[in-house]
PAVEXFI-29551 format. One record per residue (C-alpha): residue number from 1; y, x, z. Coordinates in Angstrom, 1 decimal, always signed. Example, Ala and Ser with C-alpha at 12.3 -4.5 7.8 and 13.67 -1.06 7.14 Angstrom:
BEGIN
  num       y       x       z
    1    -4.5   +12.3    +7.8
    2    -1.1   +13.7    +7.1
REM end
This chain:
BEGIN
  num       y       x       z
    1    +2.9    +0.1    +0.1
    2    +0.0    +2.8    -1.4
    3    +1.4    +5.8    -2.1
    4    -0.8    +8.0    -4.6
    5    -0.3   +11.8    -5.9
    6    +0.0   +12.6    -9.1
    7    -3.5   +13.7    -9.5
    8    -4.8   +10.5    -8.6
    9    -2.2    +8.9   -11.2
   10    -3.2   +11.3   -14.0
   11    -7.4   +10.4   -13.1
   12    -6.2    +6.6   -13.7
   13    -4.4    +7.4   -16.8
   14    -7.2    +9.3   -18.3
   15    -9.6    +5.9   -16.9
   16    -7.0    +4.1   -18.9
   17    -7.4    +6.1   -21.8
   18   -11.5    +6.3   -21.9
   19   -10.7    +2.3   -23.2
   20    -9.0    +3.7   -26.0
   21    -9.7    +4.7   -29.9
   22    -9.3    +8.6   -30.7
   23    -5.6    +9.7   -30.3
   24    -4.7    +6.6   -28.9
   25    -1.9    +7.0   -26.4
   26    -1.5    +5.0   -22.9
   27    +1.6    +3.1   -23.8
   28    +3.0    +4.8   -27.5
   29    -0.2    +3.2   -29.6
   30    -0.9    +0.9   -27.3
   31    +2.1    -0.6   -29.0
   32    +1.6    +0.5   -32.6
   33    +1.8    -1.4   -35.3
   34    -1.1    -1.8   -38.0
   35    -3.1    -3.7   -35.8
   36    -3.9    -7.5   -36.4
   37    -3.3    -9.6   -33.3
   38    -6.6   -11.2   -32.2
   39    -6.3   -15.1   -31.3
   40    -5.1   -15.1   -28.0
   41    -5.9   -19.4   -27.5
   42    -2.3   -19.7   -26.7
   43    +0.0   -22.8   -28.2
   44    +3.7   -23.3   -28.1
   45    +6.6   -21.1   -29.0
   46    +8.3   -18.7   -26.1
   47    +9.9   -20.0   -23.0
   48   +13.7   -19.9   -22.5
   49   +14.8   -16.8   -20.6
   50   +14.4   -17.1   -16.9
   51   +17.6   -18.4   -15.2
   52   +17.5   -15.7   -12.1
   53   +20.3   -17.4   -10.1
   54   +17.5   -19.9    -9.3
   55   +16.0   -17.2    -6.8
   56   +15.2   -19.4    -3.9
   57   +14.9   -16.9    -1.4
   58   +18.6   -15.9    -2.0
   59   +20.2   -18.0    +0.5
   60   +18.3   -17.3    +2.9
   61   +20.1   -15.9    +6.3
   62   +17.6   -13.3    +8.3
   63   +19.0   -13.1   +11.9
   64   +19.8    -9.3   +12.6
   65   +19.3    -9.0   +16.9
   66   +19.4    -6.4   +18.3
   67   +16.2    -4.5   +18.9
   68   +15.1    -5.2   +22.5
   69   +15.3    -2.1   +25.2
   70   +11.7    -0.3   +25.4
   71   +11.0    +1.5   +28.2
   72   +10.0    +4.9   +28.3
   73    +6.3    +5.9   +29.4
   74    +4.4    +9.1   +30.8
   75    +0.5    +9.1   +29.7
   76    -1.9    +8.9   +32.3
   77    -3.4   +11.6   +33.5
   78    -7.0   +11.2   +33.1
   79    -6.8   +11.2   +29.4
   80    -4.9   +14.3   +29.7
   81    -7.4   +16.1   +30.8
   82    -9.7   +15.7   +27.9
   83   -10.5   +18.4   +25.8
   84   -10.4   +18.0   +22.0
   85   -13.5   +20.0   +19.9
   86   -12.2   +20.9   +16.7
   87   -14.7   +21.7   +14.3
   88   -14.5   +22.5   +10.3
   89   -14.3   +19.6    +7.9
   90   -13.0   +18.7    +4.5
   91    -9.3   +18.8    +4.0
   92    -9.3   +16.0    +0.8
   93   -12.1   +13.5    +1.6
   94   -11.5   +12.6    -2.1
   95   -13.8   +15.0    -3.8
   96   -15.1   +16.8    -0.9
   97   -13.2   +20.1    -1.7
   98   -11.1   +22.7    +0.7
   99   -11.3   +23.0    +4.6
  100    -9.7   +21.8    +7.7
  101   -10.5   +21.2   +10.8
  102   -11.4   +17.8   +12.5
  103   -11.2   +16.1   +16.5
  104   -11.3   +13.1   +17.6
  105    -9.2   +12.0   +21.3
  106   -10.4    +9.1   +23.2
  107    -8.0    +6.7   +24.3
  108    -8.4    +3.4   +25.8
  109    -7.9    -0.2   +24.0
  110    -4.9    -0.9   +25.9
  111    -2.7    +1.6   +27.2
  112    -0.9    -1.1   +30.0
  113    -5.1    -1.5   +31.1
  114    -6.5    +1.7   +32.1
  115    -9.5    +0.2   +33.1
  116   -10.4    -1.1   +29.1
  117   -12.7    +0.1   +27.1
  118   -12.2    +3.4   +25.0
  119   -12.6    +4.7   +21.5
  120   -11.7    +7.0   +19.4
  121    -8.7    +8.2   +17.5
  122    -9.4   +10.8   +14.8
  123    -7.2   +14.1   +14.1
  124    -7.3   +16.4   +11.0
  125    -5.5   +19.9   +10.7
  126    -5.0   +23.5    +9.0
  127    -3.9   +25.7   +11.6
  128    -3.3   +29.8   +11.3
  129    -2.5   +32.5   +13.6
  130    +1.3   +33.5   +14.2
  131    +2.4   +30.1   +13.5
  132    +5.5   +29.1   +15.5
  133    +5.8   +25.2   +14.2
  134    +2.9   +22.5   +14.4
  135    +4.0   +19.3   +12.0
  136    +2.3   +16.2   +12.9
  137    +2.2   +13.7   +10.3
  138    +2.5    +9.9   +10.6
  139    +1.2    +7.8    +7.4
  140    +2.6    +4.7    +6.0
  141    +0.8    +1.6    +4.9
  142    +0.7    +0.0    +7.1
  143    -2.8    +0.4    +6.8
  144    -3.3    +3.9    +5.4
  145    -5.2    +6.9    +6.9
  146    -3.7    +9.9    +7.5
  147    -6.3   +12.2    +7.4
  148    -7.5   +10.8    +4.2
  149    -4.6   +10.3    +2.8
  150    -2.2   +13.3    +3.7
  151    -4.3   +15.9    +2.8
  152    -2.8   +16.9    -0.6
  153    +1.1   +16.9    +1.4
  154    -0.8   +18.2    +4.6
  155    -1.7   +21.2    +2.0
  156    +1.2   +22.0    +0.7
  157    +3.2   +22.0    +3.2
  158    +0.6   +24.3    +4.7
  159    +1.2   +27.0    +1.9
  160    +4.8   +27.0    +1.7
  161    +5.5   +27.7    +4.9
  162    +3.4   +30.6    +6.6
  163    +4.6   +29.6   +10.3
  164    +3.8   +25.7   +10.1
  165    +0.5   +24.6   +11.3
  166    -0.1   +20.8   +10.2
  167    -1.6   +17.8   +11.7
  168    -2.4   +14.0   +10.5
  169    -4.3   +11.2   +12.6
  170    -6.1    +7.9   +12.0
  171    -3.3    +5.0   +13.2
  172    -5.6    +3.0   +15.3
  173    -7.6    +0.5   +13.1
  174    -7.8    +2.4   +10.0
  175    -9.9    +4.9    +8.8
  176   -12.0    +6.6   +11.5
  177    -9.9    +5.4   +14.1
  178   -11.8    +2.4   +14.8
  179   -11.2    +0.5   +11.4
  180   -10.9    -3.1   +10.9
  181   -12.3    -4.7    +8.2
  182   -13.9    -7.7    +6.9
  183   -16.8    -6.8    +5.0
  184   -17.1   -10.0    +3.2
  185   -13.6   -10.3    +1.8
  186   -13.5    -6.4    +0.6
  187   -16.8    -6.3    -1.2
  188   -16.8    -5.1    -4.7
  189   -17.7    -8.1    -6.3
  190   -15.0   -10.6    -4.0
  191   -11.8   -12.1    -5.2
  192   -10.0    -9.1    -5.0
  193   -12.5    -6.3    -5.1
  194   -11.8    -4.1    -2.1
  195    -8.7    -5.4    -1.8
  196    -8.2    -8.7    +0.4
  197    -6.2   -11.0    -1.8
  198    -5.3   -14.9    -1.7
  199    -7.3   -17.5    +0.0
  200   -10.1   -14.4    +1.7
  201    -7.3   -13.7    +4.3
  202    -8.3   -17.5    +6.1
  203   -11.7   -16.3    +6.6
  204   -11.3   -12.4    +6.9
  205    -9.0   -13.7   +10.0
  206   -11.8   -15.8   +11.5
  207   -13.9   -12.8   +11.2
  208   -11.4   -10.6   +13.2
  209   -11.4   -13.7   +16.1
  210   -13.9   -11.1   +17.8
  211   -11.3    -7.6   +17.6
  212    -8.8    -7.2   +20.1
  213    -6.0    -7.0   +17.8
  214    -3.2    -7.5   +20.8
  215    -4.3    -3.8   +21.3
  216    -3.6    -2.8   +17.6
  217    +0.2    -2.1   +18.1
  218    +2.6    +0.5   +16.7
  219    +3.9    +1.0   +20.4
  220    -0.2    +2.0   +21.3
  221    -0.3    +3.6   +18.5
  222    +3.3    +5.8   +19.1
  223    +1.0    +6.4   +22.5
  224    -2.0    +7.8   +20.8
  225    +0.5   +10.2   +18.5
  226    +2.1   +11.5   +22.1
  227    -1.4   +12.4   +23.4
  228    -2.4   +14.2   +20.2
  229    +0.5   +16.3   +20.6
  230    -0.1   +17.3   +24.4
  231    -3.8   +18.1   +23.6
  232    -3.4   +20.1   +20.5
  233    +0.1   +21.5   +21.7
  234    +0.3   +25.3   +22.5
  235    +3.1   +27.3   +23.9
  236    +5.8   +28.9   +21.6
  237    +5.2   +26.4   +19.0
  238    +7.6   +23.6   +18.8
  239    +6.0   +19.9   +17.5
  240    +7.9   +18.1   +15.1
  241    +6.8   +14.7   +13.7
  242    +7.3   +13.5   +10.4
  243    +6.9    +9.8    +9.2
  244    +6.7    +8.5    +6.0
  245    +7.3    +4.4    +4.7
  246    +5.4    +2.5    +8.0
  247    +5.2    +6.1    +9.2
  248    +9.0    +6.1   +10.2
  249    +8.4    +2.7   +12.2
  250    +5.8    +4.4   +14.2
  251    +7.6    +7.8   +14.3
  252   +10.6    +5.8   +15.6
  253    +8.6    +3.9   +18.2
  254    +7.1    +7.1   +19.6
  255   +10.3    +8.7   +19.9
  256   +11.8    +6.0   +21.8
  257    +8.6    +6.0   +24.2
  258    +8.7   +10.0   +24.2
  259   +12.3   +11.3   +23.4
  260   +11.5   +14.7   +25.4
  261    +8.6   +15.7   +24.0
  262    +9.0   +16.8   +20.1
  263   +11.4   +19.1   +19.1
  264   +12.5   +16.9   +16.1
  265   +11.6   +13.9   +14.0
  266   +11.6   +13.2   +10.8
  267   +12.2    +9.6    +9.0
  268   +11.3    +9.7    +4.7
  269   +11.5    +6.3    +3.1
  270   +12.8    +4.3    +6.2
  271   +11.8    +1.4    +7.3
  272   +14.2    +0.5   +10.1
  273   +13.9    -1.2   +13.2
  274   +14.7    -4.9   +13.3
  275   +16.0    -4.6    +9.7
  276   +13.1    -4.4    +7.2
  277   +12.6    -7.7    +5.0
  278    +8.9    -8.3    +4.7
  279    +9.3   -12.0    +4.1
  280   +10.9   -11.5    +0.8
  281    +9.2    -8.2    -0.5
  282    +7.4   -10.0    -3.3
  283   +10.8   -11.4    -4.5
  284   +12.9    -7.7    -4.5
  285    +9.5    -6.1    -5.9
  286    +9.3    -8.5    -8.9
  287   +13.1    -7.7    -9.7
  288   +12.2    -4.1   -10.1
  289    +9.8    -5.3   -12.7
  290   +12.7    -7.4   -14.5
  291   +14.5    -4.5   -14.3
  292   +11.8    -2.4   -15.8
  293   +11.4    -5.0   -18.8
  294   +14.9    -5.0   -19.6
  295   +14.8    -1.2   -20.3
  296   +12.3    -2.4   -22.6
  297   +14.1    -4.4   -24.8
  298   +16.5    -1.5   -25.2
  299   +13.8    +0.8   -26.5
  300   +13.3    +0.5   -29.9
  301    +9.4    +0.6   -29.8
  302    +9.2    -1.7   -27.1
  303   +11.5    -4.2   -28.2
  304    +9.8    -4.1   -31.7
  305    +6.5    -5.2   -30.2
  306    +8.0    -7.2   -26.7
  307   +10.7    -9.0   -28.9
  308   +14.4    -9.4   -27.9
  309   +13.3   -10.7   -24.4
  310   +10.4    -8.9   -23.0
  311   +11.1   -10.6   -19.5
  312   +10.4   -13.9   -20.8
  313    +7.7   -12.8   -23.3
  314    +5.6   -11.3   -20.6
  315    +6.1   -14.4   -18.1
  316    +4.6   -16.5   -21.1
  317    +1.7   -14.4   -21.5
  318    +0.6   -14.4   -17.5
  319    +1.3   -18.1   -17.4
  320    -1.1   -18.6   -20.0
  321    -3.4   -16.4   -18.7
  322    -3.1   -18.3   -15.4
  323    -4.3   -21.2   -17.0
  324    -7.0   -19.5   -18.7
  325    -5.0   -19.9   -22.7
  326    -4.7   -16.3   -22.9
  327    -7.2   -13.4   -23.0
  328   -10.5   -14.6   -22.0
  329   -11.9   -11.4   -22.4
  330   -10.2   -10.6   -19.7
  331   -11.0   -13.3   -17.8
  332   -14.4   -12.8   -18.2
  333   -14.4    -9.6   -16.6
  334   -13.3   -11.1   -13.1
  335    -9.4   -10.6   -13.5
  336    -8.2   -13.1   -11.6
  337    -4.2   -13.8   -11.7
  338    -3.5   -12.8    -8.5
  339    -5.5    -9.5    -9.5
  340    -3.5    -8.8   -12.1
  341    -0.3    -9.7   -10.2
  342    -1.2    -7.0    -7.2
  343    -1.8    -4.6   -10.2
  344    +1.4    -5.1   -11.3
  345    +2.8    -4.5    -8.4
  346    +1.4    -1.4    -7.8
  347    +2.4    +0.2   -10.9
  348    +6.0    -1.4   -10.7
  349    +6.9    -0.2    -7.2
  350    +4.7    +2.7    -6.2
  351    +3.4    +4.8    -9.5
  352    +6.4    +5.9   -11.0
  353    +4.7    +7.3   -13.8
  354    +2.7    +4.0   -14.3
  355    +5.5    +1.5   -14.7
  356    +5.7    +3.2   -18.0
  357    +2.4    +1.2   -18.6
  358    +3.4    -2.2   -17.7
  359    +5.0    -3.5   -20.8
  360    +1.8    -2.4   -22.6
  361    -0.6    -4.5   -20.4
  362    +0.8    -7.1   -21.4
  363    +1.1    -6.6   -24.8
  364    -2.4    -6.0   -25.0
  365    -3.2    -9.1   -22.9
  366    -1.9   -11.0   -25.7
  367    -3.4    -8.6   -28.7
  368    -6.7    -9.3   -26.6
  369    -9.0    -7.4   -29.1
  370   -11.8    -6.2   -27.4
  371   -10.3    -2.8   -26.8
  372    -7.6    -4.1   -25.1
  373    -9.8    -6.0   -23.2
  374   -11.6    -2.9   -22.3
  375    -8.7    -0.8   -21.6
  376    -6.6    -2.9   -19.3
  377    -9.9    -3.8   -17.5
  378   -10.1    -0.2   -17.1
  379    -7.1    +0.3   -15.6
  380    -7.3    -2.5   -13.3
  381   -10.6    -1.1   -12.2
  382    -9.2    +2.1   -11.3
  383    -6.7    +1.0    -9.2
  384    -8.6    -1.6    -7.7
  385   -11.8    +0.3    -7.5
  386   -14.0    -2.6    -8.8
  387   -16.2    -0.4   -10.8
  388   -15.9    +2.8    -7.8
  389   -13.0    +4.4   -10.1
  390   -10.4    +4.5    -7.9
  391   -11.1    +5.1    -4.3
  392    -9.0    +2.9    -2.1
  393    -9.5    +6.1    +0.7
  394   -10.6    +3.9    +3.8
  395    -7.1    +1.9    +3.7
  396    -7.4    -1.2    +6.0
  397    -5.6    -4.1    +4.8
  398    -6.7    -6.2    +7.8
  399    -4.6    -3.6   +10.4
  400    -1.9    -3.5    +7.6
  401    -1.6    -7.5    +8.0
  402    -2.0    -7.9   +11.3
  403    +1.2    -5.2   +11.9
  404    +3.5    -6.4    +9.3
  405    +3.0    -9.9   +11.1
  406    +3.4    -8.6   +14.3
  407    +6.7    -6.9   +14.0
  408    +7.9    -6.5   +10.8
  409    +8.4   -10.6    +9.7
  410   +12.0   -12.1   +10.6
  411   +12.0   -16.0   +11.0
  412   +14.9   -17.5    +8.4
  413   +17.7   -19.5    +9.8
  414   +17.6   -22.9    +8.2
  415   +17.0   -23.9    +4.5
  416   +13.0   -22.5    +4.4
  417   +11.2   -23.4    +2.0
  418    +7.7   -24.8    +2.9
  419    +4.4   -22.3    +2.6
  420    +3.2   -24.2    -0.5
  421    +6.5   -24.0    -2.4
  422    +6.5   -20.3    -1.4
  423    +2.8   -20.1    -3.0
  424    +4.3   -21.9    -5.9
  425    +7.3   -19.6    -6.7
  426    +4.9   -16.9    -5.9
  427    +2.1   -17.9    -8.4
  428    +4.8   -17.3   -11.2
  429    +5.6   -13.9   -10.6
  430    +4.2   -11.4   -12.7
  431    +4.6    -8.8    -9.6
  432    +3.6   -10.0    -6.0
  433    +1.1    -9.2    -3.2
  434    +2.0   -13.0    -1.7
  435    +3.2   -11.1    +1.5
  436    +5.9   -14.0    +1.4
  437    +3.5   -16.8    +1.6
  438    +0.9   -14.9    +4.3
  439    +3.3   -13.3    +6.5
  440    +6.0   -16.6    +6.3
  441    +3.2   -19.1    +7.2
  442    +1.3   -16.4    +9.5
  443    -1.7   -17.0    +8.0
  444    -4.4   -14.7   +10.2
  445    -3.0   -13.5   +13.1
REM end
């Protein structure tokens, strides 16, 4: 669910790029002809076209209850009475530029349990004089920090309007709102680099035996938003919220808790309540790649290096690569398959100017000369951040886990397939974070 801006695309571009000879373009020359194909160790002619009606997660029935009642709640008092210190910081954390201004609000562990212990939730925002609005912004993820991640929109939106001031906050357990992590499993040099991929997520969940994650909830969290807004609130200026992806969960959760007190809400790329399909993510996700590949075989250049069925051609070049017949080079590097699959992903569903890039990983994957080696490494690398490239901005994947299991997961009615035949289908799709397998065997938490 990352969401980038376009400068960070165009910095990964020009990462992608640095691999390349003189004049060489990110996906036009990429695919060029007048080079030689380099040996890529793999036998056999191409598979059959995938038969797609063979989706297994198809006949799957997801119960649709209703949403249960939730009660609406005051805050207590003695938090209320805080004062926030706000004091200048840097609006984009990224490359340390443009200023803001920075507070954090204590809260306790467990809202129900006003006698548990307290941290700290952490506020950024760019305030004026003569402002009539405040916009407090929720980020998505789930996972992703606000204040890191916002900034760029939290600009913006600042300098179009003259009467706006604008917030963002920390969700509790990301960023500098007491994060969780698992330092082992999000090291540089693990599976996934610094992001927690495959078989890390048994032990990163061991590690996270000693967090109180019952008090890491979007309802706590919709809590912590509602105090924010009755601190930094001042009279004559109406609050509205504004949630984006998971944002729009939470934003919904805190205006069911707090109905009264925002003049409006705002829901942008809705997830909504008791109707969002995390199980089968991985599956709809991959299809948008399919999709993506059959534009390929329509385009003339792309069809001319992809063949007449780029879907299946790139399937048999990540199968051999999974079993090690394909690209070494790349291999080499410490691109595992499931690394390359999350990379996919990422470029296929989030970077729309990326997906442009996808057919010519591949291609290049089975060129394998050692610029393409280079090149697709880079790229990886970026988004990834395995060589400090591409900064992954503080985004928890534990917190993201541990809320998509907790109340974004629907149990399917009969006809489940079993965890390792999920981890089966999964292996073979060239676009998948394995949210299916993790979140349907609730692996963790």
């Amino acid at each position: 669910m990352r969401r980038l801006s376009l400068v960070s695309l165009l910095l990964g571009l020009s990462a992608f790029l640095a691999a390349c000879p003189s004049g060489e373009a990110p996906v036009g020359l990429i695919l060029d002809a007048g080079e030689e194909r380099a040996d890529s160790g793999r036998d056999g002619d191409a598979p059959e076209p995938r038969d797609d009606a063979a989706e297994p997660w198809r006949d799957m029935v997801l119960p649709r209850e209703d949403v249960p009642e939730i009660p609406r709640v005051d805050l207590p008092q003695e938090f209320l009475e805080q004062e926030m210190t706000w004091t200048p910081c840097v609006l984009h954390d990224r490359d340390g530029s443009g200023t803001a201004e920075c507070a954090d609000l204590v809260v306790p562990f467990y809202w129900d349990d006003l006698e548990s212990e307290t941290f700290t939730v952490h506020a950024k925002r760019l305030v004026r004089e003569g402002s009539t609005r405040q916009l407090f912004m929720l980020q998505g993820g789930p996972g992703s920090p606000g204040t890191a991640t916002l900034s760029l929109a939290m600009e913006r939106v600042f300098d179009a309007d003259p009467e706006m001031d604008v917030y963002a906050i920390d969700h509790r357990g990301t960023g500098k709102s007491h994060e969780l992590t698992c330092p082992v499993q999000e090291a540089p040099d693990s599976l996934g680099g610094e992001e927690i991929i495959g078989d890390e997520w048994e032990a990163c969940a061991l590690h996270l035996e000693t967090e109180a994650l019952d008090a890491f909830t979007v309802s706590a969290a919709a809590r912590d938003v509602a105090l924010l807004i009755a601190l930094a609130g001042e009279a004559g200026k109406a609050p509205l919220v504004y949630g984006v992806s998971y944002g729009t969960f939470w934003a919904h959760r805190y205006a069911v808790l707090f109905p009264e007190q925002p003049d409006a809400v705002v829901l942008d790329s809705l997830i909504p309540p008791g109707g969002y399909q995390v199980d089968i993510k991985d599956q709809e996700e991959n299809e948008v790649t399919h999709v993506l590949f059959d534009l390929c075989a329509g385009d003339d250049l792309c069809a001319s290096k992809l063949g007449e069925d780029p879907w299946g051609y790139a399937n048999e070049v990540f199968q051999a690569y999974s079993a090690g017949q394909a690209c070494d080079k790349l291999l080499a590097k410490g691109i595992y398959p499931e690394t390359l699959q999350g990379f996919i992903n990422g470029l296929g569903t989030m970077l729309w100017l990326g997906r442009a890039m996808i057919p010519a990983i591949f291609y290049r994957m089975d060129r394998c000369t050692g610029q393409d080696a280079v090149a697709v490494y880079n790229a990886i690398a970026w988004y990834y951040g395995l060589d400090g490239a591409y900064w992954r901005e503080e985004l928890s994947d534990a917190l993201g886990r541990h809320l998509m299991l907790s109340e974004l997961v629907f149990e399917p009615e009969g006809g489940a397939m079993t965890p390792d035949e999920i981890l089966a289908y999964e292996a073979g799709l060239l676009s998948t974070r394995y949210l299916s397998y993790y979140n349907t065997i609730h692996l963790a938490f």
